[in-house]
C-alpha positions as CSV (number, residue, x, y, z in Angstrom):
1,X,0.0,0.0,0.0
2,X,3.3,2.1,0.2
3,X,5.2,2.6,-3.0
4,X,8.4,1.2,-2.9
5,X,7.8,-0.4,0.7
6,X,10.3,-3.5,0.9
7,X,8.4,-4.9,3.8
8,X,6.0,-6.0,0.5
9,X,8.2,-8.3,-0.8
10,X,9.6,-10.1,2.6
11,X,5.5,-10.6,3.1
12,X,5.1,-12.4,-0.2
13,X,8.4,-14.4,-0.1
14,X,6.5,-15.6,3.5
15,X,3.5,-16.4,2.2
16,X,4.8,-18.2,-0.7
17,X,7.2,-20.3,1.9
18,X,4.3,-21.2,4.1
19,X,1.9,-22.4,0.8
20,X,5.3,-24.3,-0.8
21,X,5.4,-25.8,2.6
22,X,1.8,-27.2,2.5
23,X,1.9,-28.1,-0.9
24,X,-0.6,-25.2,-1.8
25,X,1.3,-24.0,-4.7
26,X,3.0,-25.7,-7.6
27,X,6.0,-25.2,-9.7
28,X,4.5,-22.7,-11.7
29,X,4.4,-20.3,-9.0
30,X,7.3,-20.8,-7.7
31,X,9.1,-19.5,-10.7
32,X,6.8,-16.7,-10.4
33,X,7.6,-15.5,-7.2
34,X,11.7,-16.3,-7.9
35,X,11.2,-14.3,-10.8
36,X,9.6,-11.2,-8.8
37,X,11.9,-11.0,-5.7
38,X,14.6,-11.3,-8.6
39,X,12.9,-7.8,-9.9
40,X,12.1,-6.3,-6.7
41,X,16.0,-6.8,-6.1
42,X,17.0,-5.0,-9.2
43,X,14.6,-2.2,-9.1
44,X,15.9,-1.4,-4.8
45,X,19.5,-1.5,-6.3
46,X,18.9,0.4,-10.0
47,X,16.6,2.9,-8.6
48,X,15.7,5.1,-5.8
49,X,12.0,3.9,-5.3
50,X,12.9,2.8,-1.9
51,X,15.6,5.9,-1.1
52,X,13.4,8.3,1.1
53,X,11.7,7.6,4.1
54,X,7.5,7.5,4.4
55,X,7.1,5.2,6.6
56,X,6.2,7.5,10.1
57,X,8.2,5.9,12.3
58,X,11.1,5.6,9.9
59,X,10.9,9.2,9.8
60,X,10.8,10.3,13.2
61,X,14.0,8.2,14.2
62,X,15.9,9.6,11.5
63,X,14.5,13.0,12.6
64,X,15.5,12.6,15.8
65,X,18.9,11.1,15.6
66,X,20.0,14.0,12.7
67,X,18.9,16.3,15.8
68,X,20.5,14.7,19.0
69,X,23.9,12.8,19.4
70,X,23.8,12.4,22.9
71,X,23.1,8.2,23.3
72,X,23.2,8.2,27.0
73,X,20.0,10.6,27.3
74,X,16.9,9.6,29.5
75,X,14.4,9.0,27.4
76,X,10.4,8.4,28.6
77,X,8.3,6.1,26.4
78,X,4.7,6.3,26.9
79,X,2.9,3.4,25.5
80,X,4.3,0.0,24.6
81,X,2.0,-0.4,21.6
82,X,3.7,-1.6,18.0
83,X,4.8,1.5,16.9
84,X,6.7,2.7,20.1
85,X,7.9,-0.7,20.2
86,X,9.4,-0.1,16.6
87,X,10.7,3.0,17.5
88,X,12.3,2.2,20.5
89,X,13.8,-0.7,18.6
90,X,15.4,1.2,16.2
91,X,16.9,3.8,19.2
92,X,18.1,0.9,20.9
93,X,20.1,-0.7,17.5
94,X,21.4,2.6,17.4
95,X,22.8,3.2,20.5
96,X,20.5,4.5,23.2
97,X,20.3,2.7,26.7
98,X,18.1,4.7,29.1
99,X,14.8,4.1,28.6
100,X,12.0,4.4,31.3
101,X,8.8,2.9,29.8
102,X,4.8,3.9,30.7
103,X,1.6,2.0,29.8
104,X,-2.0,1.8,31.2
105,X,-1.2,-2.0,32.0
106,X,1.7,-2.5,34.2
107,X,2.4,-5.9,32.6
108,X,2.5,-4.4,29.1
109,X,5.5,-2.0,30.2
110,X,7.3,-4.4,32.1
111,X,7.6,-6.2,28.5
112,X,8.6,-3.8,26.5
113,X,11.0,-2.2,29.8
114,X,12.5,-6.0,30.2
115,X,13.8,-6.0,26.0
116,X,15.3,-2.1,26.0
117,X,16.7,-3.1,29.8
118,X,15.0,0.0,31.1
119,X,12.3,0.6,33.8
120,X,8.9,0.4,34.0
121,X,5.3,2.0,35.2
122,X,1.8,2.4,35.5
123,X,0.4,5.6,33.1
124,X,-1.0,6.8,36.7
125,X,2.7,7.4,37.8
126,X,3.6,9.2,34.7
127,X,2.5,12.6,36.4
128,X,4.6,12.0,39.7
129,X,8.0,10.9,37.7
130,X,10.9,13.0,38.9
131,X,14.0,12.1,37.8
132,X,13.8,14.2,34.6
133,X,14.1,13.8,30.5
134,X,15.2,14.6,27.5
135,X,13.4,12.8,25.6
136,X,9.8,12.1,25.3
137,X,8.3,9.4,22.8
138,X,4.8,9.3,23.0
139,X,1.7,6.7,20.9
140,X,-1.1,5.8,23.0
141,X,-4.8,5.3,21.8
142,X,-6.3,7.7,23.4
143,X,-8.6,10.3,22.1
144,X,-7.7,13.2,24.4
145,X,-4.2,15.0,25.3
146,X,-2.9,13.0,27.9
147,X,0.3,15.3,28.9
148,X,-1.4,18.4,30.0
149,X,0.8,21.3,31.4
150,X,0.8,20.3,35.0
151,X,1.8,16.6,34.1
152,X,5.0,18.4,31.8
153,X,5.5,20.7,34.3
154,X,6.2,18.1,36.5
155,X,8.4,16.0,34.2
156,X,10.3,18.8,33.8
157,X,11.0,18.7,36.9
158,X,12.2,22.5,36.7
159,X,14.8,21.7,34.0
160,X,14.9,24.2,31.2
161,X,17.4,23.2,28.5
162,X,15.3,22.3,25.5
163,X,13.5,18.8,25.3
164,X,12.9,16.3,22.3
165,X,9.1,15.3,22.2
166,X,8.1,12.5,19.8
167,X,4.4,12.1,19.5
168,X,3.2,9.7,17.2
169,X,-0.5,9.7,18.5
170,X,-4.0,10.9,16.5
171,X,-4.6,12.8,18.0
172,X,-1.4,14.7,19.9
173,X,-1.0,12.8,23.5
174,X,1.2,16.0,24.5
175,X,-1.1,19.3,24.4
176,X,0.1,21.4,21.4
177,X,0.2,24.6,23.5
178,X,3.0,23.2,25.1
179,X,5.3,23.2,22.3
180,X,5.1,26.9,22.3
181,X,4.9,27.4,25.6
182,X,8.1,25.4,26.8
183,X,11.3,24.6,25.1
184,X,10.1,21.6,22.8
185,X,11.8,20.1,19.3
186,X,8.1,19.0,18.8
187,X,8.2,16.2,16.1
188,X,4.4,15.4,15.3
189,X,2.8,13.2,13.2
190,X,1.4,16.4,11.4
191,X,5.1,17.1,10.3
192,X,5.8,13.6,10.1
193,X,2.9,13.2,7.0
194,X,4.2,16.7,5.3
195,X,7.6,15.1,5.0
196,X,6.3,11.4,3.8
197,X,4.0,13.0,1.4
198,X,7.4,15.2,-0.3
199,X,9.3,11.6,-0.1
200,X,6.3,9.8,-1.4
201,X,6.4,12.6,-4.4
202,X,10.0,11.4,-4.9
203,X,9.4,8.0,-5.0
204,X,7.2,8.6,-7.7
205,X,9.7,10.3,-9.9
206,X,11.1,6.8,-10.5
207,X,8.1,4.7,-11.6
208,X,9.2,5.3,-15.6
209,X,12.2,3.4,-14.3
210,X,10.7,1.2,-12.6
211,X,8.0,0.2,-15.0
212,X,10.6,-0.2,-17.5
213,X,12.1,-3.0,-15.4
214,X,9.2,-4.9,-14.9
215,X,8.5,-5.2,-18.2
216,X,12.3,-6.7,-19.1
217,X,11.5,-8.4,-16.5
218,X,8.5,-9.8,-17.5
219,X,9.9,-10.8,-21.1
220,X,12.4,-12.6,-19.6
221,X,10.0,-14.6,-17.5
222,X,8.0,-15.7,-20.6
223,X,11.1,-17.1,-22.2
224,X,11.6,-19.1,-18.6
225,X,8.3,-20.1,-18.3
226,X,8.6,-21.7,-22.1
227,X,11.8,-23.3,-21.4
228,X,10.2,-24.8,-18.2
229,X,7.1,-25.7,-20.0
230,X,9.0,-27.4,-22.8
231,X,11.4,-28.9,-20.2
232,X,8.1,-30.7,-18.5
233,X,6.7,-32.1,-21.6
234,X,10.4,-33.6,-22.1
235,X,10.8,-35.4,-19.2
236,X,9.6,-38.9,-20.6
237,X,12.2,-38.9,-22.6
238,X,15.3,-40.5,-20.7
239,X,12.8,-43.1,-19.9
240,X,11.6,-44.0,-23.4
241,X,15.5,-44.2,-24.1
242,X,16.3,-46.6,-21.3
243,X,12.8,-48.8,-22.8
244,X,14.5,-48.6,-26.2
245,X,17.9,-49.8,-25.3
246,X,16.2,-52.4,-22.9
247,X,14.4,-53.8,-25.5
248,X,16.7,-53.5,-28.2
249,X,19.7,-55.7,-25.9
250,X,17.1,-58.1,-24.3
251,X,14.9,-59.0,-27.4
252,X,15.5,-57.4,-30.8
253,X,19.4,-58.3,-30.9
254,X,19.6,-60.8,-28.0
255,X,21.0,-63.7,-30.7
256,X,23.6,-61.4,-32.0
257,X,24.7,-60.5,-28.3
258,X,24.7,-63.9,-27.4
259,X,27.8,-64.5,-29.9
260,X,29.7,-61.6,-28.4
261,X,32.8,-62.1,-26.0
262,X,33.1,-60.0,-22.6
263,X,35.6,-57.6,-24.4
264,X,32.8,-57.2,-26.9
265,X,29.7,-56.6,-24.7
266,X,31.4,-54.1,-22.7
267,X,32.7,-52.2,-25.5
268,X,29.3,-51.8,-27.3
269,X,27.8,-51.1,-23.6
270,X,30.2,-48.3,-23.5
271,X,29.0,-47.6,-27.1
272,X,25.6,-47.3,-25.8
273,X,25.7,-45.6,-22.7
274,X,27.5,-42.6,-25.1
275,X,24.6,-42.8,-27.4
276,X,22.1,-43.0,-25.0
277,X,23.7,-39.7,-23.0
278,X,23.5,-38.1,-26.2
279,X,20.3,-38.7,-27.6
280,X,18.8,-37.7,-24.1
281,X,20.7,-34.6,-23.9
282,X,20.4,-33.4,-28.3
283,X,17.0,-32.8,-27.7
284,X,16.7,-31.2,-24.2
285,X,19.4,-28.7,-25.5
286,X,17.3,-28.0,-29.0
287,X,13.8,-27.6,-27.1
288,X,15.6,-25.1,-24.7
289,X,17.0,-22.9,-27.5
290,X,13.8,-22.8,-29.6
291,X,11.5,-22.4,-26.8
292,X,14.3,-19.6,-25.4
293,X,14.2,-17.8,-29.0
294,X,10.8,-18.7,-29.8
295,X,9.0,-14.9,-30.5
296,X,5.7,-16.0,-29.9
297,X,4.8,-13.9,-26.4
298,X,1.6,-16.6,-25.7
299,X,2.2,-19.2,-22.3
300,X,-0.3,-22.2,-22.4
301,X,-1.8,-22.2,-19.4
């Protein structure tokens, strides 16, 4: 539902994995889906569909870091939904450590406190928390601003220098007023979606590209596809060579044979193991190369 979102592919290499497994898809598709994560591959290296950011939380970690190089700063995380759980994920792989986690269930926090080694507390006890912040990441689901003024004031704790507030709630959890009111790098979702929706403008600069790519692509898998097809009906083949053989020392010649010394029968079983090898393998190579340069763009089904 993203444009160039690589999460897409990873889902569809999944669910391909899990049907293979449970023998819900055939060969057929799985040339299909080889032949599209070989695509998606080439169009995340040749182009730069993927290059900016518009994914919100993407965006407000690489907001904040470009902003703040301090990793030992306290940071508060109210919520332990997905997406603070994300983001906290991606400030823990990058460095931070101090992370003091609130949620309206205790148990919740304690979760997400136990994975960033951090502490943990009821929402109730976010208002009487005194041992200060710099950073505030914020996502709960509720529909009113749940850090008023008095509950800031009190984080504060009477520290002025200026404080990082990510709030990825709708609406704000933190009380707009307060952004202007205190000393607050305010990064909202409202500025969050402005900045996606440039990127997303980007992204859309290289669909000529990428369209381009698809469709090479999409030759390329016809001429597999034939080749695979042809390969199928060709399989019989060795078999039907073997029968032939069989029949052909065991029956038709058998007589003859019969009259041949040991020195004899193994050099015409050499003789015939090299025509046999041959006869299988002369066709298998001239079905590949017509059905590779065959121009007809039809598959049978």
């Amino acid at each position: 539902m993203v444009l160039g979102e690589r999460e897409i592919i990873t889902q569809v290499r999944e669910a391909f994995d899990f049907a293979f497994a449970n023998n819900l898809a055939g060969d057929s598709i799985r040339l299909a889906i080889q032949q599209t994560i070989t695509t998606a591959k080439q169009i995340y290296t040749e182009t730069d569909i993927s290059k900016k950011q518009v994914s919100v939380v993407s965006l407000a970690f690489q907001t904040l870091v470009s902003r703040i190089e301090d990793r030992t700063c306290r940071i508060l995380v109210v919520g332990s939904g997905r997406t603070n759980t994300n983001f906290c994920d991606f400030l823990q792989s990058f460095g931070f450590q101090n992370f003091t986690v609130f949620n309206r269930t205790l148990e919740n926090a304690e979760k997400l406190a136990a994975t960033l080694e951090g502490e943990a507390y009821s929402l109730n006890e976010l208002k009487n928390y005194k041992k200060g912040f710099d950073i505030l990441v914020t996502c709960t689901g509720s529909g009113e601003h749940i850090i008023d003024e008095a509950t800031y004031q009190s984080l504060l704790n009477g520290e002025e220098d200026l404080k990082y507030v990510v709030d990825l709630s709708v609406p704000s959890d933190l009380n707009p007023t307060l952004a202007d009111a205190y000393s607050v790098d305010h990064i909202s979702v409202s500025y969050l979606k402005e900045v996606s929706e440039f990127n997303l403008q980007e992204r859309r600069k290289e669909l000529i590209k990428v369209r381009q790519i698809i469709y090479d692509s999409l030759e390329e898998f016809k001429k597999i596809f034939r080749v695979r097809q042809m390969t199928v009906r060709l399989r019989e083949i060795p078999e039907h060579v073997k029968e032939i053989r069989k029949r052909a020392t065991s029956e038709v010649f058998q007589k003859e044979l019969d009259e041949f010394d040991d020195k004899s029968k193994e050099t015409l079983d050499m003789i015939l193991d090299y025509m046999e090898k041959k006869y299988i393998s002369v066709p298998m190579i001239m079905a590949k190369q017509f059905a590779e340069n065959d121009p007809q763009n039809g598959i049978e089904e």
